[in-house]
C-alpha positions as CSV (number, residue, x, y, z in Angstrom):
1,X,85.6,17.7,13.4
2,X,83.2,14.9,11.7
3,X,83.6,14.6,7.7
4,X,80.3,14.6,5.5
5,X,80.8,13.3,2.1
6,X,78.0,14.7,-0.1
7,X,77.2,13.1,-3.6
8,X,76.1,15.4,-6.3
9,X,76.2,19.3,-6.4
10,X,73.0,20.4,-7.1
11,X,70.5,23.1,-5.3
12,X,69.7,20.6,-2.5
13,X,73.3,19.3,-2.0
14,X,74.7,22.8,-1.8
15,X,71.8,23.8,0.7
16,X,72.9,20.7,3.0
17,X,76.5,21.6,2.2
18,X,75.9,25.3,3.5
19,X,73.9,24.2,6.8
20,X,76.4,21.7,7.7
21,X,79.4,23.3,7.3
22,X,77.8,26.4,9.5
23,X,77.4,23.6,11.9
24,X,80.9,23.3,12.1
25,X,80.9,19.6,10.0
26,X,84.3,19.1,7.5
27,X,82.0,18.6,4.2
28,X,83.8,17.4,0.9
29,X,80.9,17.6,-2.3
30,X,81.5,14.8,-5.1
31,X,80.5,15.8,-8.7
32,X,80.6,13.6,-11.5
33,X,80.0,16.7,-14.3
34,X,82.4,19.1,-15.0
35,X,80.4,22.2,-13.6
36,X,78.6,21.9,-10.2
37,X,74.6,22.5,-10.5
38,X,73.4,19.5,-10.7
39,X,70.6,19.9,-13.3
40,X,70.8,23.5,-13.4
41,X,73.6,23.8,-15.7
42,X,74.7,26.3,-18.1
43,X,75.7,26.3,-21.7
44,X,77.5,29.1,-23.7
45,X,78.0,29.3,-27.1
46,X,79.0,31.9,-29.9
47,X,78.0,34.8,-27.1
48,X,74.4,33.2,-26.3
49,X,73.7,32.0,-23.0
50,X,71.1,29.6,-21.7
51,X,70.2,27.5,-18.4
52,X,70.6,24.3,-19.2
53,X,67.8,23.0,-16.3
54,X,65.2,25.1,-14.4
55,X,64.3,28.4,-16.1
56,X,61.5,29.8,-13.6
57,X,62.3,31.5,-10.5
58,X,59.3,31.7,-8.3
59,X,58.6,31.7,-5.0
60,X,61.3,34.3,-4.2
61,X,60.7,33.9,-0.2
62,X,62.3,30.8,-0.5
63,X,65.6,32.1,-1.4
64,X,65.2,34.9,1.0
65,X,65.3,32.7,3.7
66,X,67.9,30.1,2.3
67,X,70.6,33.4,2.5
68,X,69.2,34.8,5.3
69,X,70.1,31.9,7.4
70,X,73.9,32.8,6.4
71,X,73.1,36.2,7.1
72,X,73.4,37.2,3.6
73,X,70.9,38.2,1.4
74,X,69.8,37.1,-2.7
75,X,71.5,40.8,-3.6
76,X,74.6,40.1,-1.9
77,X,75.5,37.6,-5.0
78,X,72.6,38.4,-8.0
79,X,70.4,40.9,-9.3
80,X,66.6,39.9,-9.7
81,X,63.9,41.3,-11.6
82,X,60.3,40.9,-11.4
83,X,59.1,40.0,-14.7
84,X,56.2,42.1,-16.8
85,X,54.5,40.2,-18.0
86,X,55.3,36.9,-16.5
87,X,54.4,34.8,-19.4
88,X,52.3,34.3,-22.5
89,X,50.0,31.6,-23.1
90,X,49.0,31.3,-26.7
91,X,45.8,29.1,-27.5
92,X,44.2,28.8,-30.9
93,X,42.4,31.9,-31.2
94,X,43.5,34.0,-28.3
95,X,46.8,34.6,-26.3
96,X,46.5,34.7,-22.6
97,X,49.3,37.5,-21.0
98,X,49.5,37.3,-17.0
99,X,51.0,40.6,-15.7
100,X,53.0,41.1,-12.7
101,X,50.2,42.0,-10.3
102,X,46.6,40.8,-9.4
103,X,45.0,43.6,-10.8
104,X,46.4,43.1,-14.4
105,X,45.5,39.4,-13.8
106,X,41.8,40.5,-12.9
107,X,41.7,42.7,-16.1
108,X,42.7,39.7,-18.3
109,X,40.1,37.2,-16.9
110,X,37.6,39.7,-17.3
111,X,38.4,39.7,-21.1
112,X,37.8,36.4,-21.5
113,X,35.0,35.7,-19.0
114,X,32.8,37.7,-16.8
115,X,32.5,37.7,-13.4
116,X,35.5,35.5,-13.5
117,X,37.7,37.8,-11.7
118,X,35.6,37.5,-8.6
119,X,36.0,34.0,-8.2
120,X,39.5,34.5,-9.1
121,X,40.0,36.8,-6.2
122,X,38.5,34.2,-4.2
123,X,40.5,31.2,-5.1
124,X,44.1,33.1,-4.8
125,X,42.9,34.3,-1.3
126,X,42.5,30.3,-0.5
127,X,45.7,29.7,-2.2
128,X,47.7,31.8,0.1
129,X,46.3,30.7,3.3
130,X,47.7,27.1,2.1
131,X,50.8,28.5,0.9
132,X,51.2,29.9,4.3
133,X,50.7,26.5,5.5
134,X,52.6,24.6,3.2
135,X,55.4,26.7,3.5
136,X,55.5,27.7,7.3
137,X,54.4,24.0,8.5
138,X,54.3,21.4,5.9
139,X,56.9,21.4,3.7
140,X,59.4,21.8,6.4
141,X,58.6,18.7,8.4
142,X,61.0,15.6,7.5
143,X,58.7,13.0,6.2
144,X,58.9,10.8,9.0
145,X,56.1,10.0,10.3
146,X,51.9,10.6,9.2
147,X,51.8,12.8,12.2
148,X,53.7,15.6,11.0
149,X,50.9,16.4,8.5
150,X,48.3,16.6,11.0
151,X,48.0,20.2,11.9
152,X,45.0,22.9,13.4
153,X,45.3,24.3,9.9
154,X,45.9,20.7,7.7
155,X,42.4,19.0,9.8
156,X,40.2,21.4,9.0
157,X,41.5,21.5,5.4
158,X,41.4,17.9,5.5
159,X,39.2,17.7,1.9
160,X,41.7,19.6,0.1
161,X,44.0,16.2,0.0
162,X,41.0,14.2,-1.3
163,X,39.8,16.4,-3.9
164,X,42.2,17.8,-7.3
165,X,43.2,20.7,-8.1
166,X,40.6,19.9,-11.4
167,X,37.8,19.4,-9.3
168,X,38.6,22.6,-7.5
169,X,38.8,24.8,-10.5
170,X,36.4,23.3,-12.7
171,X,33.9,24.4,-9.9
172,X,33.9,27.9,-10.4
173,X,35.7,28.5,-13.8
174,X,34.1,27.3,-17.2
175,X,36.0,29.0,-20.2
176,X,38.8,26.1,-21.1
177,X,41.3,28.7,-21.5
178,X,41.1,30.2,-18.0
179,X,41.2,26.4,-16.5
180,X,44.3,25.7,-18.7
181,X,45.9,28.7,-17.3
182,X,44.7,28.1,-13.5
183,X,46.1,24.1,-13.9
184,X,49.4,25.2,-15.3
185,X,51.3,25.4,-12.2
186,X,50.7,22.4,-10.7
187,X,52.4,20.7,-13.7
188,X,55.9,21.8,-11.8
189,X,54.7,19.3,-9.0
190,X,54.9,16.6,-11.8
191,X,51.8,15.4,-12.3
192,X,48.2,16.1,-13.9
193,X,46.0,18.3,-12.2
194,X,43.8,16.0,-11.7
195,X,46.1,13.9,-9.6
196,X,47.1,16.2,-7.7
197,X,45.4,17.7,-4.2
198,X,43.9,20.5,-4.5
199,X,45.6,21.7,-1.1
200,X,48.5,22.2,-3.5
201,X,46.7,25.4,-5.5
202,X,49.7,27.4,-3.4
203,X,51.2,27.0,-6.5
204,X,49.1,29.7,-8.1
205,X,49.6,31.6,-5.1
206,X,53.5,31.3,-6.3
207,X,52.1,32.2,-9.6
208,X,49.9,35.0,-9.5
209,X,50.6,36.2,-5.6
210,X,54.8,36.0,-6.2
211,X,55.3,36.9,-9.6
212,X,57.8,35.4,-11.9
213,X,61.5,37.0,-11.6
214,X,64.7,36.6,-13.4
215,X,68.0,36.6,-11.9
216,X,70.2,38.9,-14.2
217,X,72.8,36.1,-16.1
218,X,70.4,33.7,-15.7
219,X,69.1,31.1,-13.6
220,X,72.6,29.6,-13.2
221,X,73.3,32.7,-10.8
222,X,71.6,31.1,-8.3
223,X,73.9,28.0,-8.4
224,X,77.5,30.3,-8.6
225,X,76.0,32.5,-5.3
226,X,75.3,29.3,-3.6
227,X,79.1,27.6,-4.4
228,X,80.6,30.7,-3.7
229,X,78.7,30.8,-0.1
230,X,79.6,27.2,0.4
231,X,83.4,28.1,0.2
232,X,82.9,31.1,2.4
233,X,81.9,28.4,5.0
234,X,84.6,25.9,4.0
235,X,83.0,23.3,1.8
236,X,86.0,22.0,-0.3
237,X,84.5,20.9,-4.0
238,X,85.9,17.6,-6.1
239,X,84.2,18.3,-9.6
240,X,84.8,15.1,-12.3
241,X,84.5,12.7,-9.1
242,X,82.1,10.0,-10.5
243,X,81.0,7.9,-6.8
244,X,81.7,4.2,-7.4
245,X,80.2,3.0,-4.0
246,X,79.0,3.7,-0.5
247,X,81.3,2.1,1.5
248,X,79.6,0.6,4.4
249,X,81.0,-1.4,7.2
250,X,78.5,-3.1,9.8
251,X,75.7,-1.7,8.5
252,X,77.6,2.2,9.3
253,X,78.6,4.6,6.4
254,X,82.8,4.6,6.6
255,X,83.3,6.6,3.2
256,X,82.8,6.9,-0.5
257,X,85.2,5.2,-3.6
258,X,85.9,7.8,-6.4
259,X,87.7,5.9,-9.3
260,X,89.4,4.0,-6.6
261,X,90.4,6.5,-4.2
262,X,88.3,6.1,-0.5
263,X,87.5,9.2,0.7
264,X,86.5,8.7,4.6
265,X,83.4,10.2,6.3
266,X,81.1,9.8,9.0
267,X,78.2,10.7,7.1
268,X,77.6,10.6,3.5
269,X,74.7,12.4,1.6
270,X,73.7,11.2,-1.7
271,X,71.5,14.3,-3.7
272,X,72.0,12.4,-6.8
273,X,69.0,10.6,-8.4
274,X,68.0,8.2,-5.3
275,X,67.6,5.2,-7.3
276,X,71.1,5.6,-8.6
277,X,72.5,6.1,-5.3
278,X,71.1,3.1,-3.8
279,X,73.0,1.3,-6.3
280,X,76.1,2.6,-5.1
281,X,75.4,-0.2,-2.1
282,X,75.3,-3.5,-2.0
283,X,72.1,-5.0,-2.8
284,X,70.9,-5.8,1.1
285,X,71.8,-2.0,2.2
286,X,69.5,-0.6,-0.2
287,X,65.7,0.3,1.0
288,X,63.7,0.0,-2.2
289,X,63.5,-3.0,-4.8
290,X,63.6,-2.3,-8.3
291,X,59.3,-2.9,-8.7
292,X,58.9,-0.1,-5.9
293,X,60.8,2.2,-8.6
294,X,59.1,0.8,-11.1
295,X,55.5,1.1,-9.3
296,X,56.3,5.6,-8.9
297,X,54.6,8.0,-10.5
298,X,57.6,10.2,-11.8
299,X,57.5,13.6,-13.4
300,X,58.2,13.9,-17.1
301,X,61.2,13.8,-18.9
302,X,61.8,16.2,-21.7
303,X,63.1,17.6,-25.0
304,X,64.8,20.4,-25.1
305,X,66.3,22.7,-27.5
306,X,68.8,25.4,-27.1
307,X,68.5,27.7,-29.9
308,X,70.6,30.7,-31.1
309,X,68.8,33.2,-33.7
310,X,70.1,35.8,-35.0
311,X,67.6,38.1,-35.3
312,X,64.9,39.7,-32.5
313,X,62.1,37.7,-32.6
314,X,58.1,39.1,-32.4
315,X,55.5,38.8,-30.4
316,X,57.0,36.9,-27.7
317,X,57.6,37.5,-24.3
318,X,60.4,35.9,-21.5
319,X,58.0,32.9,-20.5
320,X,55.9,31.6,-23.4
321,X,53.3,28.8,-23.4
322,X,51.6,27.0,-26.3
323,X,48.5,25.5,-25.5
324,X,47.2,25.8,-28.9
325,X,46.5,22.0,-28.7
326,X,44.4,19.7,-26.2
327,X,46.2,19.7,-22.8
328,X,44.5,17.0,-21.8
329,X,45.5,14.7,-24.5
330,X,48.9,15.4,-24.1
331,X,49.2,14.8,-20.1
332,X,47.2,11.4,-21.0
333,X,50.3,10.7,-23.4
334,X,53.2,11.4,-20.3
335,X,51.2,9.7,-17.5
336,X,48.4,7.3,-18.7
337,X,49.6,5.9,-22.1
338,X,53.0,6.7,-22.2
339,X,54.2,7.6,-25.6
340,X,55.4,10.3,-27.8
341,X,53.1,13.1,-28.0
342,X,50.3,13.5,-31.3
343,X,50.0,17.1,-31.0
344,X,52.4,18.2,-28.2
345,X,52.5,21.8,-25.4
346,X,55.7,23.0,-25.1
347,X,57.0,26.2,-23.1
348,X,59.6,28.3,-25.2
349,X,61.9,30.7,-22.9
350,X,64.0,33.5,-24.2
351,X,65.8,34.9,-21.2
352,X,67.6,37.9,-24.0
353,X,63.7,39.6,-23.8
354,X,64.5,41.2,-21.3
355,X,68.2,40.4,-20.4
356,X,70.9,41.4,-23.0
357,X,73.2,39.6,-21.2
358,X,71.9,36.4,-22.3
359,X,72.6,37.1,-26.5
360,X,74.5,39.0,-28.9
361,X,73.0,42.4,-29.9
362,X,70.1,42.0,-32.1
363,X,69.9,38.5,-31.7
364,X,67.4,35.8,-29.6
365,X,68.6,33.0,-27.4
366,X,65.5,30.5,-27.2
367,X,64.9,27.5,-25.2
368,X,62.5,25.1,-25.8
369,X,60.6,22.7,-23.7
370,X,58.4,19.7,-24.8
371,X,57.4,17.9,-21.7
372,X,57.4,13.8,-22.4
373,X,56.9,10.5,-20.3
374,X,59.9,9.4,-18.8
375,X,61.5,6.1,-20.8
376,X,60.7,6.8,-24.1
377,X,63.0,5.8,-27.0
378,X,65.0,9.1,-28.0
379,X,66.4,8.8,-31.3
380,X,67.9,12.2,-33.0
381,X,65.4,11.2,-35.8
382,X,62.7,11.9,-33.4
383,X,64.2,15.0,-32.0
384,X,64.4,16.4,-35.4
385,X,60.8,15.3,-36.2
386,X,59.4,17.1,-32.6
387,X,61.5,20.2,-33.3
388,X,60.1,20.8,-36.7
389,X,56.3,20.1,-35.0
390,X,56.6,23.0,-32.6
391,X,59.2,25.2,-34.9
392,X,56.1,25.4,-37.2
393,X,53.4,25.8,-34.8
394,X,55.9,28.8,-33.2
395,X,55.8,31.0,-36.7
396,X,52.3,30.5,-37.2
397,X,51.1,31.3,-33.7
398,X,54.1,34.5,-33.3
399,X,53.0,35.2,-36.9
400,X,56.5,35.1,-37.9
401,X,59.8,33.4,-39.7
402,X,61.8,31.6,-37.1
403,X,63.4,29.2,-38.9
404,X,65.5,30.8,-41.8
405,X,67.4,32.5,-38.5
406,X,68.8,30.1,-36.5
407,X,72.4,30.0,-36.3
408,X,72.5,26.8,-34.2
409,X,70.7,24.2,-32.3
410,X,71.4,22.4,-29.4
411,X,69.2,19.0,-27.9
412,X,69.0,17.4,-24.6
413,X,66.5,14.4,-24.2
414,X,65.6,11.1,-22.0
415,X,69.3,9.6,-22.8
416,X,71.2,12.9,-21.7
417,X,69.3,12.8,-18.7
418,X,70.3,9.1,-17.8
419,X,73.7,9.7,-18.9
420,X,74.8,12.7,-17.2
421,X,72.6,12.6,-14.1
422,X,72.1,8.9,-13.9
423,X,68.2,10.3,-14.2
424,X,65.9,7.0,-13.5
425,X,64.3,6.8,-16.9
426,X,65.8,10.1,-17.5
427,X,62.9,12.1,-15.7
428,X,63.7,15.5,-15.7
429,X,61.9,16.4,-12.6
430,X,61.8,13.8,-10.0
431,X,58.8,12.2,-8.2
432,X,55.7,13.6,-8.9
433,X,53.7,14.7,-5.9
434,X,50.8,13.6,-5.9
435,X,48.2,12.1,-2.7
436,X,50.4,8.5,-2.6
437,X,53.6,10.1,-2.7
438,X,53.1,13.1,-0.6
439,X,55.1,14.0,2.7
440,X,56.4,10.5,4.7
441,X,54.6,8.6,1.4
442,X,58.1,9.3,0.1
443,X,61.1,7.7,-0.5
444,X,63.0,8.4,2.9
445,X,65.7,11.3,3.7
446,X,67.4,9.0,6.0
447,X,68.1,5.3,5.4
448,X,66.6,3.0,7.9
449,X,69.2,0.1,6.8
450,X,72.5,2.0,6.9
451,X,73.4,4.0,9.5
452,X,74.5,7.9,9.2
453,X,73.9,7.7,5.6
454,X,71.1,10.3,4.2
455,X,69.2,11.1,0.9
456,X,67.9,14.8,-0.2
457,X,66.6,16.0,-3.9
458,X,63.5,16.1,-5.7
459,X,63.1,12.3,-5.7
460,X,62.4,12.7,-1.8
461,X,61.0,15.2,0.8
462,X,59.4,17.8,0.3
463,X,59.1,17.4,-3.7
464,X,60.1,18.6,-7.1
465,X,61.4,22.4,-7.9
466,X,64.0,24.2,-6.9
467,X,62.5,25.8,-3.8
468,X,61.8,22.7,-2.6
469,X,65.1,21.3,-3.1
470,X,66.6,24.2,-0.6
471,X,64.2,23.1,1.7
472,X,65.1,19.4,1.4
473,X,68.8,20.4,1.9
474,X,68.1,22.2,5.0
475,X,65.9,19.0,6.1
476,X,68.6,16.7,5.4
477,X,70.8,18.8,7.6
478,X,68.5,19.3,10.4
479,X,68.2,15.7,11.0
480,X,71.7,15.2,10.6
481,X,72.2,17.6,13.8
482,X,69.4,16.0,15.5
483,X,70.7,13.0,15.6
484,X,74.3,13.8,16.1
């Protein structure tokens, strides 16, 4: 039985994990924290309970398939509700609620502009014949070669990779608040909408077509069933076993050091950040110079707030998004002139809305999200200062006092996410995907200078998100058996 030593423990190292040890493979997974997850980490305090990481759970076919390739299905292991409404997006003047079906979705775009619900019909109808491509063809092809994007369906959709998702809206939608709302969910690919192709408005097909749902407990749910399927098959876990090095011997993978114990295998699988695991070799086994790193577009980082009040708060709903200031301006701060933001978005999630499992009775757990450029300095001066910013923009758009009820707050910023995931300028969500780093334009699953040693995660294919980091896990595998 060959060994596969896989580094890191997060969605697409335990989807790699699963495949591989279905394939019969002895796989040992290395975790430096003290929790596997990866990013999608949980913390608990005083009774509240909040994901740490990823807080949306969309594209629910995903996971479907990711358990029924074990012949198990999302139920066996967690309970998931569709959420109604999905989210709130609060503006200046007007809030923006998107329900849990197309026809509540038509309703609200016909409140804010007429005839818009037409051309909304239209552009979701577009947006599901590319998710069905994306999906069923692209996104499962390894990144190998140009070829594997050229397709019946890609060719004659061949403009949608030359033209943004901006361009593409901003064609048959005017009011600002309805093109805010239609470029939201590109900004999980990790860039601005108007760098990324339009071929990639599936993602409002996720949106609007899915729904958002909530896995009872939390999002963290998703990581326990996916451990506890893993030891069905026989994956053995080390948790608190920082990797020191890839060991390599004539250019071949022999094993991995943790704290000075060699753990042998005939293939190894970093799912850690991919810059930090090319560190782990020596210098002429790694594929990538430090300027290519440099040279990336990467998603942003992020400050986040854990927050436990202890009171039910108003006028809010699971998801919540303020857009009350100029998007634009903002995504110009992350990606063009990187810098702290003047007027900052931010996303606010409070899972106990509808899940009393997440708080204490009568009270709120609320996480908040202020998306930032990667690299920035984080200070907890400037943490305090941000919080305080959206705290007060909060109560006046909720209509509300927050602040007199929070029992405690918890931060997580740019240094947290270099020092406990060894994040490359602490980005939060990987490479963003965008034309030049889309499909085989990124960083490669398999190294071409090291032999039987392999990459997977959200800084290679198919891209940022959790769905697509159980599809990058399967990926990994697949070539793993393929070239057994």
């Amino acid at each position: 039985m060959k060994k596969i030593a896989i580094i890191g423990s997060g969605f697409s190292s335990l989807s790699a994990s699963c495949y591989l040890s279905k394939a019969g493979y002895e796989v040992e997974v290395f975790e430096k924290n003290e929790t596997v997850g990866g990013r999608a980490r949980q913390l608990i305090k005083e009774g509240f309970t909040f994901d740490i990481g990823p807080s949306w759970y969309w594209m629910p076919d995903i996971f479907d398939k990711f358990f029924a390739d074990f012949g198990k299905k999302t139920s066996d292991y967690y309970q998931l509700d569709k959420l109604d409404p999905a989210y709130k997006i609060f503006f200046q003047d007007d809030v923006i609620t998107i329900g849990d079906c197309m026809e509540k979705i038509c309703e609200e775009f016909e409140r804010i502009e007429a005839g818009s619900s037409t051309h909304l019909k239209q552009f979701i109808g577009k947006a599901q014949k590319n998710y069905d491509i994306a999906i069923n063809k692209v996104v499962l092809r390894p990144g190998l070669s140009p070829i594997e994007l050229v397709t019946k369906e890609t060719v004659l959709r061949v403009d949608q990779f030359f033209k943004s998702i901006s361009q593409e809206v901003r064609k048959k939608f005017k009011n600002p608040k309805l093109i805010s709302t239609l470029e939201f969910p590109v900004l999980f690919l990790g860039a601005k909408p108007s760098k990324t192709p339009s071929f990639y408005n599936f993602m409002n097909f996720a949106d609007f077509g899915l729904g958002t749902w909530h896995p009872k407990g939390g999002m963290y749910e998703i990581i326990k069933a996916m451990k506890a399927l893993a030891e069905e098959l026989g994956v053995k876990f080390h948790l608190q076993s920082a990797v020191e090095n890839v060991v390599v011997d004539n250019g071949k993978v022999t094993g991995i050091n943790t704290k000075g114990t060699f753990h042998a295998a005939d293939y190894v699988i970093s799912g850690a950040d991919y810059h930090h695991s090319e560190t782990l070799l020596e210098e002429k086994y790694r594929q990538y110079s430090e300027s290519y790193w440099e040279n990336r577009t990467y998603a942003p980082s992020s400050l986040l707030f854990y927050v436990g009040f202890t009171k039910k708060l108003e006028n809010i709903e699971h998801h919540n998004l303020f857009f009350d200031t100029n998007f634009e301006r903002h995504a110009e701060e992350i990606y063009d002139e990187p810098q702290w933001p003047s007027e900052p978005l931010f996303y606010v999630n409070f899972p106990s809305v509808t899940d009393s499992s997440m708080a204490p009775k009568n009270h709120e757990a609320g996480f908040f999200l202020v998306p930032i450029a990667p690299g920035l300095e984080d200070t907890t001066e400037l943490r305090e200062q941000y919080f305080d910013i959206i705290i007060d923009r909060f109560e006046k758009r909720t209509g509300q006092n927050a602040k007199d009820y929070i029992l405690f707050k918890e931060s997580f910023c740019v240094n947290d996410f270099i020092e406990q995931y060894n994040s490359y300028k602490g980005n939060a969500y990987g490479m963003a995907n965008t034309l030049r780093q889309t499909a085989f334009l990124r960083p490669n699953l398999k190294s071409n200078k090291v032999k039987n040693l392999y990459f997977t995660g959200q800084l290679t294919v198919p891209g940022p998100g959790v769905p697509p980091s159980l599809i990058s896990g399967k990926l990994v595998s697949d070539l793993i058996l393929k070239n057994a």
